[in-house]
Every structure is written in structure tokens, then in C-alpha cells.
N, C-alpha and C positions, 0 to 999 in steps of 0.2 A: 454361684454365678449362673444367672441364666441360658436359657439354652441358645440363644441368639447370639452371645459372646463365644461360646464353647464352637460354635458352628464356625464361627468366623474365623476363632484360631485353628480348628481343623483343616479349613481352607487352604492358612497357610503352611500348614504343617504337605497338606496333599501336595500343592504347587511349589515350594521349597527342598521337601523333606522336613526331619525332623532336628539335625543335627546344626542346620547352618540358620534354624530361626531360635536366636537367645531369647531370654525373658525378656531384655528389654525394647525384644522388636516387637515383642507382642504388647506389654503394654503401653508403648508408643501407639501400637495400630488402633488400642482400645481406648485410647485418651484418657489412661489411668495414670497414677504413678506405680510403681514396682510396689515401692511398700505397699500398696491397695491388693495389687498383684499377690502379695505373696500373704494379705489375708484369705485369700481361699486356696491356696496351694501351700502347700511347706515346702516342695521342690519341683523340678520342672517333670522328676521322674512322676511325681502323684499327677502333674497336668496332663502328663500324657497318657498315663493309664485314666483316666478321668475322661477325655477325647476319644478314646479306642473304644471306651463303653458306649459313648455317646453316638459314634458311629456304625456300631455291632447294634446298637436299638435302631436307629434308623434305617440301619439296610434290611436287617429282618422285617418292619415294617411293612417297605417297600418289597419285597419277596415275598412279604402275605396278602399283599393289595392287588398280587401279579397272579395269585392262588385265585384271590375272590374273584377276579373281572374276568378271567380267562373261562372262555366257554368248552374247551377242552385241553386235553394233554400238548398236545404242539403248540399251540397259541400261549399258552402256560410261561411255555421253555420261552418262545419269542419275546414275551412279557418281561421274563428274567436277563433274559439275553439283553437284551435294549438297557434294563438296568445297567449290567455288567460292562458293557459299553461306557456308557454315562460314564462310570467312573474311572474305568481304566483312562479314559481321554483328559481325564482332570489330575490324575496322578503321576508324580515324579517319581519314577524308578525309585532314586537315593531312599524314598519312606522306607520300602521295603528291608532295603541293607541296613537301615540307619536303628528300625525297629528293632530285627533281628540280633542286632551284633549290639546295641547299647541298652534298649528297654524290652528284657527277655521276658517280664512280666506281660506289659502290653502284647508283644508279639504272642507270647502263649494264652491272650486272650483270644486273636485272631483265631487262633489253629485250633481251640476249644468249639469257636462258631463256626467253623469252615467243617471239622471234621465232626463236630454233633449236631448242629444245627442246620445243618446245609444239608450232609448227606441225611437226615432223615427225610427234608423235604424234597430233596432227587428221589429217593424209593419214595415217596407219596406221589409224584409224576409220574414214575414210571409203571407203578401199580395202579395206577386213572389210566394210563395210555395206553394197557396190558385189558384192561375192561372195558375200555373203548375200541378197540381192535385197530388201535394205530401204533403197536407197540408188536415187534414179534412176542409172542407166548411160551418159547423156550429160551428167554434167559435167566442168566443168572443176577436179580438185580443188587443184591450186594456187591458182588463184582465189580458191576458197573458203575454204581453211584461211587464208589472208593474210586473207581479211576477218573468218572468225571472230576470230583474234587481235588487230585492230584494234578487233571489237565489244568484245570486254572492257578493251580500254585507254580506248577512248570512255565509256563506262559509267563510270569511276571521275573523270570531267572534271567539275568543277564548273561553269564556263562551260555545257558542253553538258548537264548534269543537278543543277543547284545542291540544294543538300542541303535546302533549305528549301522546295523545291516538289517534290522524288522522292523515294520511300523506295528508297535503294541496289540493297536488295532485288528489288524489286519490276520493278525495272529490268530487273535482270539476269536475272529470270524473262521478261520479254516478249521478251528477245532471244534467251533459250534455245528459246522457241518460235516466235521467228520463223525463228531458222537453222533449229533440224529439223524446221522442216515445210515448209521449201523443198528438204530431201535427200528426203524420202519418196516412197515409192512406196505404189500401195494396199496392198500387203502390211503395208508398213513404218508406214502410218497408224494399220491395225487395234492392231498391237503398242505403237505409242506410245501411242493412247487407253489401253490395257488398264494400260500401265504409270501412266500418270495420275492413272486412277481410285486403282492401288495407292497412289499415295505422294503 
């Protein structure tokens, strides 16, 4: 199935969850019939491990695009931040629950990209941001890269931020400025206020 159809049904998979859209809303949405449908899937579990891939390549993408344009270490973060936005405001809580608790596979996709692929590319910021002299010089950045990737997993937990008393958002802005402004240095502060003000 092309990637334009895979996109589409992620869509709804983001904006619904994953549990209350059936096969036959997707291929309603795709103006297929089911049977056509279920020539490239054999169940709805392979459709959505199939979706989890296809969004783990795209956000990586987008996190390496954020690598390339960024002219240093904070601009970097800002780059990835704005992504990490992006999505959080596109997504319904329920994905999160609905992966976890019904497709442990997909969801051990996630946490394979979050805890390998992610935190390698946090210590690649913060050892750029360490050589740049916008990063203190005495940390410890495994430390840190484990607890960044842990603050964005916490942030998506209803228990610890119930959607009816946090704006997801909002959240995730307080934690992005509580990580980097525990990396900075005064250099690194000047730079981050000025980026601030920008955006």
C-alpha cells in the first residue's frame, strides 16, 4: 500500500486512537472495499505495526532535518521541540493507552525508537553543545539523555497529567524549559532567551 494511504490511516489512528477506528472505517475513508483492505493486511494487528514503522521513519527523518539545518546545539533542540509539538497537538491521548494495553508489539516499537534512537541523538546534542560552550562541561550526559527521554514518555501519562487538568501542550513546553536551562551555561542562556524572544 502506498505511503499516502499508510499516512492517512495514521491520521486516523492519531486523531481517534487506535481501538475505536475498525477496518471498516478505514476502508470506507480509503474508498476501498475491506476485501481490497485485507489484501495487504492479514489483520488489523500487522496494519498497525505497519503505521508505527511508517511513522518511527518519518519522525526520524524529521529529527535528522532538525540535525542538518540547525546551526548549533540550542537551535537543534528548538528544531526538535517545534516537531515534538507538532505532534503532540495532533494526537489523542487514547493512541497511547490503546497501543500499550492492545498492540504490545507496535508499542515496543516505539520504546525500541525512543530509548535507541532518540537518546543517542540527545547525547549527539549535548556533546555539540558541550564543544560549543553552550552546554555545562560537568555533566553527566547519559544521565541526562535517559531522563530527557523518560520526561517525554511521563508527559503523555494521564495518571501523572490527566488531560482534564493539563493542556498536553503546555506541558511539554515547561519540560522543554526545564531540561535546557539546566544544560546552559551563561553563554548558552543569552542564546536561548534571544531564541525565545524569536519564536
Amino acid at each position: 500500500m502506498e505511503e499516502k494511504r499508510l499516512q492517512e490511516i495514521g491520521k486516523m489512528f492519531m486523531t481517534y486512537g487506535v481501538r475505536s477506528v475498525s477496518m471498516d472505517d478505514i476502508a470506507r475513508h480509503l474508498g476501498i472495499s475491506k476485501k481490497t483492505l485485507y489484501l495487504h493486511f492479514k489483520d488489523k494487528n500487522e496494519l498497525v505495526e505497519m503505521i508505527t514503522a511508517s511513522v518511527i521513519e518519518e519522525r526520524h527523518s524529521e529529527y535528522q532535518q532538525a540535525t542538518k539545518e540547525a546551526g548549533n546545539a540550542i537551535e537543534e533542540l528548538f528544531l526538535m521541540s517545534k516537531c515534538l509539538r507538532t505532534h503532540v497537538e495532533e494526537l489523542n491521548p487514547s493512541l497511547i493507552f490503546d497501543l500499550k494495553k492492545f498492540y504490545t508489539n507496535a508499542w515496543n516499537m516505539f520504546m525500541d525508537f525512543e530509548h535507541i534512537t532518540v537518546y543517542k541523538d540527545i547525547i549527539t546534542n549535548l556533546e555539540r553543545g558541550m564543544k560549543e560552550g553552550f552546554f555545562r562541561p560537568d555533566m553527566d550526559i547519559k544521565i541526562l539523555a535517559k531522563l530527557r527521554v523518560e520526561e517525554i514518555h511521563m508527559s503523555f501519562d494521564p495518571h501523572t497529567f490527566p488531560k482534564d487538568e493539563f493542556d498536553i501542550t503546555a506541558v511539554h513546553v515547561q519540560m522543554f524549559d526545564h531540561y535546557i536551562y539546566g544544560l546552559l551555561t551563561s553563554k548558552g542562556v543569552k542564546l536561548f532567551e534571544k531564541y525565545k524572544k524569536e519564536n
